[in-house]
Phi, psi and omega in degrees: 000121211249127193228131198289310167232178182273347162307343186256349172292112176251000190207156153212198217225130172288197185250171189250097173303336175208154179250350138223164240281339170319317209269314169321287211300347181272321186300312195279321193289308205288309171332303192280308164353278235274324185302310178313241304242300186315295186329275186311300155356282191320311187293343181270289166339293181285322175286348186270284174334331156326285207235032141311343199026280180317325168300354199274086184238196163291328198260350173267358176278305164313331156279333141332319205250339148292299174310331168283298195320320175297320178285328175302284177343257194323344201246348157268353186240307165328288189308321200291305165293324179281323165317339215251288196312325176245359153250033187050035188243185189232319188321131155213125190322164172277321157266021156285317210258335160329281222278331178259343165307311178294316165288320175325284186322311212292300171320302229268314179309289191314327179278347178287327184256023138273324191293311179291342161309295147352287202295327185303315188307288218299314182300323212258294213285345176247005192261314168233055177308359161317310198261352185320283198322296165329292186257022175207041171293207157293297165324277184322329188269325196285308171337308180306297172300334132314335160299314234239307179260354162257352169287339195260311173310330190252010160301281175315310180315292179321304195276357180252351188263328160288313203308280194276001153297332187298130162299140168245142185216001190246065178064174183245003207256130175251137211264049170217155189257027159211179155315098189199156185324263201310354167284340195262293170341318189275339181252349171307170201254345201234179154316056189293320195340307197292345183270335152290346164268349153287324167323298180268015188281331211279294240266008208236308161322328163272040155273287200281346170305296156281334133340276180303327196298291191270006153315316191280338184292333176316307194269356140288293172306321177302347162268001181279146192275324199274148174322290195313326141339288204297307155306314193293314187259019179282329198263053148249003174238024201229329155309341199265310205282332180286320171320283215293316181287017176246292188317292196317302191284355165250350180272331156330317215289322216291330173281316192236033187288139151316109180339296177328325182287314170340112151185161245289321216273334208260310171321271209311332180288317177291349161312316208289319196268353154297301171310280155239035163280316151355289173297307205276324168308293199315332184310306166285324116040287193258343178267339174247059190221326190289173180219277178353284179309317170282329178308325188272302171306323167318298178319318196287294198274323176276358186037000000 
């Protein structure tokens, strides 16, 4: 459906998962899984940090604050698809798909500027554990965090206000199954490229952040004499590092793959595994490497 500007776009048309009705109803089912398993993850997570004590720490408070950031993302994009999937429709309104473009950015940033928060603790606590208590007080963790979600709110705002300021003259049909930069970018009329090269530009510091980060934690554990030193803090950091190598590397290919590579099937799959496989991982990730962690939530479902 072909459209002269974006002013005359009152709706716009989602990518379809599947196209006959079987392949829908399997699609919902797998959809409702996967939300479920986040929900609940997530939920054990925030309430055992919660109602923990022994948890008020710097890295179970940043996890907490990850775990909301996963359930927003997913509870933003999810519902929406299964809603498509089980009554067959594609349709989403022009302030549905704003709105859902804006939380998607807010949830996705903000957990990417928790993981780098993450990696400084992990950084703190083995590059200088002198200083852990100083620079990773109460004050200081609240700061981070909050620092970490209004950064993330006027990220998304800036990007969701350039987006749709943009003329759209190429249709309204999007070639996803939620509301996203580049899909969008793609029915514009004009030279958009540099505004998705601002997207990775902002988020490529805290790229190089983490990096130098667990560079210096290597060669700080590799320098500890005892193994058991050694196995101890590789494994507080290898639950951070598989999050952050899942998030990082599909959502890299998915921003920054070649045209050529592009098509409808290869998009989806790398969303589905930026987007929402993530939220539902993380829970499991980090609880089964924690004893701590898992101990609170056990505590928590047997009461």
């Amino acid at each position: 459906q072909q459209m002269s500007n974006s002013s005359s776009i009152r709706h716009f048309l989602l990518l379809a998962l599947a196209d006959t009705r079987q392949l829908q109803l399997l699609h919902f089912c797998l959809l409702l899984g996967i939300s479920l398993a986040a929900l609940l993850g997530n939920g054990l997570i925030i309430s055992a940090v919660a109602c923990g004590h022994h948890l008020h720490t710097p890295m179970f408070f940043f996890l907490l604050n990850l775990a909301l950031s996963d359930l927003g993302s997913i509870c933003t994009t999810v519902p929406k698809a299964m809603h498509n999937s089980l009554w067959d429709t594609r349709d989403i309104s022009y302030t549905g798909c704003a709105a859902q473009l804006f939380f998607f950015l807010f949830f996705i940033v903000a957990d990417y500027f928790l993981l780098t928060i993450m990696c400084y603790d992990r950084y703190v606590s083995i590059c200088k554990p002198l200083h852990y208590g100083t620079l990773l007080g109460s004050r200081a963790c609240a700061h981070m965090a909050a620092a970490a979600w209004a950064s993330a709110f006027l990220y998304s705002l800036l990007h969701t206000a350039n987006t749709f300021f943009l003329p759209l003259c190429h249709g309204n049909a999007l070639g996803q199954f939620f509301c996203e930069i580049p899909q969008i970018l793609k029915l514009s009329c004009s030279k958009s490229y540099l505004r998705e090269l601002r997207l990775i530009a902002v988020t490529f510091g805290c790229f190089v952040f983490i990096v130098f980060s667990y560079m210096q934690i290597f060669r700080a554990v590799l320098r500890i004499p005892s193994e058991q030193g050694r196995h101890k803090a590789f494994s507080t950091c290898l639950p951070h590092l598989a999050v952050v190598s899942l998030f990082l590397s599909t959502a890299a290919f998915a921003y920054l793959k070649p045209p050529s590579m592009s098509s409808p099937s290869l998009d989806l799959a790398l969303s589905v595994l930026y987007s929402v496989v993530p939220p539902a991982l993380n829970p499991l990730i980090y609880s089964l490497r924690n004893q701590e962690l898992k101990a609170a939530v056990w505590r928590l479902m047997t009461g």
